[in-house]
KEDO-984121 format. One record per residue: residue number from 0; residue in one letter; y, z, x of N, C-alpha, C, CB in turn. Coordinates in Angstrom, 1 decimal. Each point is the difference from the previous one (the first is absolute). Glycine has a CB too. Example, Ala and Ser with C-alpha at 12.3 -4.5 7.8 and 13.67 -1.06 7.14 Angstrom:
{0 A {-5.7 7.8 13.2} {1.2 0.0 -0.9} {1.2 0.0 0.9} {-1.2 1.2 -1.9}},
{1 S {2.3 -1.9 1.5} {1.1 0.0 0.9} {1.1 0.8 -0.8} {-0.6 -2.2 1.2}},
//
This chain:
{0 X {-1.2 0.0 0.8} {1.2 0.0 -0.8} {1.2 0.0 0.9} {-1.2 1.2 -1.9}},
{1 X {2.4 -1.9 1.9} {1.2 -0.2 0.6} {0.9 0.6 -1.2} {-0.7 -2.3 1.7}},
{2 X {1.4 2.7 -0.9} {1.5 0.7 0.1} {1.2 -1.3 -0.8} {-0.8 1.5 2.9}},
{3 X {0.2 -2.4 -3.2} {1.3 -0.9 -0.1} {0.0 -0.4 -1.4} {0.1 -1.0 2.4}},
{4 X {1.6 1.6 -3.0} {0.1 -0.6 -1.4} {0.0 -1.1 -0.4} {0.8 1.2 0.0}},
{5 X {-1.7 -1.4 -1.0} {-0.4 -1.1 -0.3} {0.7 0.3 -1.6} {-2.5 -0.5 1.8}},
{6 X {2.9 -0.4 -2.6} {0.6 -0.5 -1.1} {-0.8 -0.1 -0.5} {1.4 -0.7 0.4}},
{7 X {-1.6 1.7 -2.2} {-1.0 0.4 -0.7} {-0.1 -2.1 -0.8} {0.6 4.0 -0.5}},
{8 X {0.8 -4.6 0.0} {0.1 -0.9 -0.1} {0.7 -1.3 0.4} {-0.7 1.5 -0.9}},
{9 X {0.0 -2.7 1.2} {0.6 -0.6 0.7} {1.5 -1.0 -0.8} {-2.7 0.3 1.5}},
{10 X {3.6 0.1 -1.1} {1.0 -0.8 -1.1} {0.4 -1.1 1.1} {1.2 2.2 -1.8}},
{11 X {-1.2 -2.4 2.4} {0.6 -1.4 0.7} {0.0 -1.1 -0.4} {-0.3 0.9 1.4}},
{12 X {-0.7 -0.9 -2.3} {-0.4 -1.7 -1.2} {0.8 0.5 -1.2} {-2.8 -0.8 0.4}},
{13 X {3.6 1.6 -1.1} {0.8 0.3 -0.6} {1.7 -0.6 0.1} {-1.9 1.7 0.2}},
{14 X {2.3 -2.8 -1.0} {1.3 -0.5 0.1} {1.1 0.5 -1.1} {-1.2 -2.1 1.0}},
{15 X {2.4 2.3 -0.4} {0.9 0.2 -1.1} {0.3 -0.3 -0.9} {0.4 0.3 0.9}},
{16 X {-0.5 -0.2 -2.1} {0.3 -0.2 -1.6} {1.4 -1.3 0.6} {-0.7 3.2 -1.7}},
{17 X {1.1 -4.0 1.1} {1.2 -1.0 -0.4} {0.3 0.5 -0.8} {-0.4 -1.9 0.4}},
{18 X {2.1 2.2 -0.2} {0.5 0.6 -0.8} {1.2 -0.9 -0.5} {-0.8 2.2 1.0}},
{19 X {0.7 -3.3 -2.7} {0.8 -0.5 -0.4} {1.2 0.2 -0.2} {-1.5 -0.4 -0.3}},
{20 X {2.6 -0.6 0.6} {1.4 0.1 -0.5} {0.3 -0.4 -1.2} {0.5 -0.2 2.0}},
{21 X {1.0 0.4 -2.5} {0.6 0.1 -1.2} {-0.1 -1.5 -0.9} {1.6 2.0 1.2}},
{22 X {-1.6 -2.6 0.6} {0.0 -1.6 -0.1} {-1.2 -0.8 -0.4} {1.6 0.3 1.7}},
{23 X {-2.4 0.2 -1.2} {-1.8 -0.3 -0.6} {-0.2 -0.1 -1.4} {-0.9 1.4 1.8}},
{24 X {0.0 -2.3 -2.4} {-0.4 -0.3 -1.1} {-0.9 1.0 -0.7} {0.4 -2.2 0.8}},
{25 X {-0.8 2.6 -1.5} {-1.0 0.9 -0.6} {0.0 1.2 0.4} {-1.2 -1.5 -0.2}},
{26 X {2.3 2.5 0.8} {0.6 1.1 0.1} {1.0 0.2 -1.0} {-0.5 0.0 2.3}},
{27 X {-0.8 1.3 -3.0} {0.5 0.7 -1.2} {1.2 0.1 0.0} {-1.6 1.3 -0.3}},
{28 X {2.1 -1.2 -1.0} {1.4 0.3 -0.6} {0.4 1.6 0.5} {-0.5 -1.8 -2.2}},
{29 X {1.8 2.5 2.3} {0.0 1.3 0.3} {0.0 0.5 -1.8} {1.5 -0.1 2.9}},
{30 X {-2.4 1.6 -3.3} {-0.4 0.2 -0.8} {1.5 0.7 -1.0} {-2.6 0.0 1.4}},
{31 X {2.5 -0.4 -2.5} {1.4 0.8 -0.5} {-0.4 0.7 -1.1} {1.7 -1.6 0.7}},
{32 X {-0.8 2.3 -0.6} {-0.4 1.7 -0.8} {0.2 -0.3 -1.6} {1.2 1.9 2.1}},
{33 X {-1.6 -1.1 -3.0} {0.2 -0.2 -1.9} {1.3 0.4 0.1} {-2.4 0.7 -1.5}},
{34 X {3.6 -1.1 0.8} {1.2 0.2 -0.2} {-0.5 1.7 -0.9} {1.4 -3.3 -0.1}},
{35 X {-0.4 4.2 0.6} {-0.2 1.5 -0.2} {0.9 0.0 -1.9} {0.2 1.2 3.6}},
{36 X {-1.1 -1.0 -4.5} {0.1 0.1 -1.3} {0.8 1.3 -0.5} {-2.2 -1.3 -0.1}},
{37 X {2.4 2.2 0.9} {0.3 1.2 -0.1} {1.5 0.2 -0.3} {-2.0 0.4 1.4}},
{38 X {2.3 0.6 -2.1} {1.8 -0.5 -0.7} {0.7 0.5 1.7} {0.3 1.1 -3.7}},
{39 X {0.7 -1.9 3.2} {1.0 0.4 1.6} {0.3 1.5 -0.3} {1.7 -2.5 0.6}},
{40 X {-1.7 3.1 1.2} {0.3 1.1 -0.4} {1.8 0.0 0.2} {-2.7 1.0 0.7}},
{41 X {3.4 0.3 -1.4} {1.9 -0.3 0.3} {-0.1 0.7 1.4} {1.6 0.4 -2.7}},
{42 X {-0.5 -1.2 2.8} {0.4 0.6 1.5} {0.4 1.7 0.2} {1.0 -2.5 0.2}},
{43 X {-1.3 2.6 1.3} {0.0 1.3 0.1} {1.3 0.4 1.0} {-2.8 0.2 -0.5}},
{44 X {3.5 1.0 0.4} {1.1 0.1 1.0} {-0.5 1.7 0.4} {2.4 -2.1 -1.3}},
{45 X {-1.6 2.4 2.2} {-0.3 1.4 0.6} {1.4 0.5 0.3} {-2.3 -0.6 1.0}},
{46 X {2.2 1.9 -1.4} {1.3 1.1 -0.5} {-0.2 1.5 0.7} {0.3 -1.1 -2.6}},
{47 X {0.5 1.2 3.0} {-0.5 1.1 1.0} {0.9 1.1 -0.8} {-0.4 -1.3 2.8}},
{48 X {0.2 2.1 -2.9} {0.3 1.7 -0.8} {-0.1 1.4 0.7} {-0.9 -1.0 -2.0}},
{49 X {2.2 1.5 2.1} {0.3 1.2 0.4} {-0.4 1.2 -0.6} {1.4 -1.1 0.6}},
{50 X {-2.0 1.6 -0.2} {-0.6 1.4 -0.8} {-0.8 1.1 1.1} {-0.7 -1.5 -2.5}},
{51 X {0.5 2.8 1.9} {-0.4 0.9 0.7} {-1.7 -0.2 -0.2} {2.3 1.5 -0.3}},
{52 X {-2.6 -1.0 2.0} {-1.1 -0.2 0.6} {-1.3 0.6 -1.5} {1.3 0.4 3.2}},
{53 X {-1.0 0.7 -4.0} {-0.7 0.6 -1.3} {-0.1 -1.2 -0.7} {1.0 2.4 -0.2}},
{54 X {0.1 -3.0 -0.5} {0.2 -1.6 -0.7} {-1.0 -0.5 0.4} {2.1 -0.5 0.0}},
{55 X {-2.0 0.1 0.9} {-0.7 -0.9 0.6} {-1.9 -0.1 0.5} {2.8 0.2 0.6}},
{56 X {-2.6 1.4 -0.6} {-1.2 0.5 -0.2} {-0.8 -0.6 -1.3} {1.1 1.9 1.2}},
{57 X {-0.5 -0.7 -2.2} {-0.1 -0.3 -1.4} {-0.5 -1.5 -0.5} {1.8 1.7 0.0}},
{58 X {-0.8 -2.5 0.5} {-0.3 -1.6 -0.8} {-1.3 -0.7 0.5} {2.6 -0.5 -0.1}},
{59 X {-3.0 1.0 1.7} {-0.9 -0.4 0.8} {-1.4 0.7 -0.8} {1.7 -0.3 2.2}},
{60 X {-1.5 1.2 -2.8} {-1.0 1.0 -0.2} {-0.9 -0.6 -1.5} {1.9 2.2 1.3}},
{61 X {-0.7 -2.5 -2.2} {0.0 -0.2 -1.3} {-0.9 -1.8 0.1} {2.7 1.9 -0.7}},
{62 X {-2.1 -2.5 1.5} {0.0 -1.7 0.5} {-1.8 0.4 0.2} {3.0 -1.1 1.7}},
{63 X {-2.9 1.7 -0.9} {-1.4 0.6 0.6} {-1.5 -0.1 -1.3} {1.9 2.2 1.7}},
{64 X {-1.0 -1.3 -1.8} {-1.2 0.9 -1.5} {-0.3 -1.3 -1.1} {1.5 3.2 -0.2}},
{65 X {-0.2 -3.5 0.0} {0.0 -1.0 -1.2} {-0.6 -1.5 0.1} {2.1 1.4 -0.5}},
{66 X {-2.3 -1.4 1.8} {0.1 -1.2 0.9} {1.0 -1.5 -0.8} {-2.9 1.2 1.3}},
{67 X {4.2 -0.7 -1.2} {0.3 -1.0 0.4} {1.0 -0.5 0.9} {-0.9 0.1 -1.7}},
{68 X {1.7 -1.1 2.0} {0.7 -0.2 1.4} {1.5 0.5 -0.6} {-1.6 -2.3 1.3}},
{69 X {2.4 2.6 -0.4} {1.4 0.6 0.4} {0.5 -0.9 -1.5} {0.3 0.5 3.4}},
{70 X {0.0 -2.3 -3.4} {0.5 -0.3 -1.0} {-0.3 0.2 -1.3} {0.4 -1.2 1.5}},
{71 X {-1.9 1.1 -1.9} {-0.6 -0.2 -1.2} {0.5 1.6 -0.7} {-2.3 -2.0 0.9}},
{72 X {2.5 2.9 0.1} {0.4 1.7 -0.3} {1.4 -0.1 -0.3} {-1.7 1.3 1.6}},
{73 X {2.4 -2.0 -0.7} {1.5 -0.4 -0.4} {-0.4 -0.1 -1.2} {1.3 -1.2 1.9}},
{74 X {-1.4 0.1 -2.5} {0.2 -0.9 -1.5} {-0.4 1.2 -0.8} {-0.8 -2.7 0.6}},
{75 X {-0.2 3.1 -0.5} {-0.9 0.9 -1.3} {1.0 1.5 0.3} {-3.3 -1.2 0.0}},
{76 X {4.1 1.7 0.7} {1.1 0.7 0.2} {1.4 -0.9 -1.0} {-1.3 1.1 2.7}},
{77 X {1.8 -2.2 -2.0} {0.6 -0.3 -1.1} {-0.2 -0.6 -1.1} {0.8 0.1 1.2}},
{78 X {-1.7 -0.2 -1.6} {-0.6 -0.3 -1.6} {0.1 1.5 -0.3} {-2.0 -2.3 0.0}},
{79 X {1.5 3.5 0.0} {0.4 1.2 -0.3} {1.4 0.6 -0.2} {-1.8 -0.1 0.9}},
{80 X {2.3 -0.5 -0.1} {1.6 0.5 -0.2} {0.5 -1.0 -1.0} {0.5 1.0 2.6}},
{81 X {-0.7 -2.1 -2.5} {0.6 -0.9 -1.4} {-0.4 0.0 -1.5} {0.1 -1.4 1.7}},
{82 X {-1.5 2.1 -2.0} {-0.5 0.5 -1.5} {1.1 1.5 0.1} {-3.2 -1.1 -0.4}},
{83 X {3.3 2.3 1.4} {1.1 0.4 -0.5} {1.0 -0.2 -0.3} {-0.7 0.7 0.6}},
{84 X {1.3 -1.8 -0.6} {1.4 -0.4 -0.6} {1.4 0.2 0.9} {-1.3 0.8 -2.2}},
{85 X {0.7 -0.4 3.6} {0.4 0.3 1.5} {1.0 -1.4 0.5} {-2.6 1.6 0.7}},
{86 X {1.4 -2.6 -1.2} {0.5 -1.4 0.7} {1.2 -0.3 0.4} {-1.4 -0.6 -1.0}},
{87 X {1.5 -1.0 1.4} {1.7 -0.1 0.1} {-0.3 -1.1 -1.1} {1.2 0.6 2.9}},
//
């Protein structure tokens, strides 16, 4: 038995794939996606608010539990204040 690595397989009869261009005949089309059916969503903007570190607590806490995000708690906060009769 010898000492010398020997190559479990021999690839040297092995050639590289041809890899077609854009320009070539019978190279697939690039695949395109189903047009997304889903209603647009509205645009979103970001508002930064001053309040004490407790506030802030609090809204994180509530957002938390209730799970929903910072805006969707905005809104359902002002929908609350507008059935009181608070509104502008």
């Amino acid at each position: 038995m010898t000492n010398e690595n020997k190559p479990v397989f021999d690839l040297s009869s092995i050639q590289s794939p041809e890899i077609p261009n854009d320009s070539q005949k019978g190279f697939p089309a690039p695949l395109q996606s189903w047009p997304d059916r889903s209603a647009p969503k509205p645009p979103m903007i970001q508002i930064s608010v001053r309040a004490t570190p407790e506030t802030v607590q609090r809204l994180k806490d509530v957002c938390h539990s209730e799970r929903y995000s910072y805006g969707e708690m905005l809104e359902l906060l002002l929908d609350a204040y507008d059935e009181k009769g608070r509104g502008l």
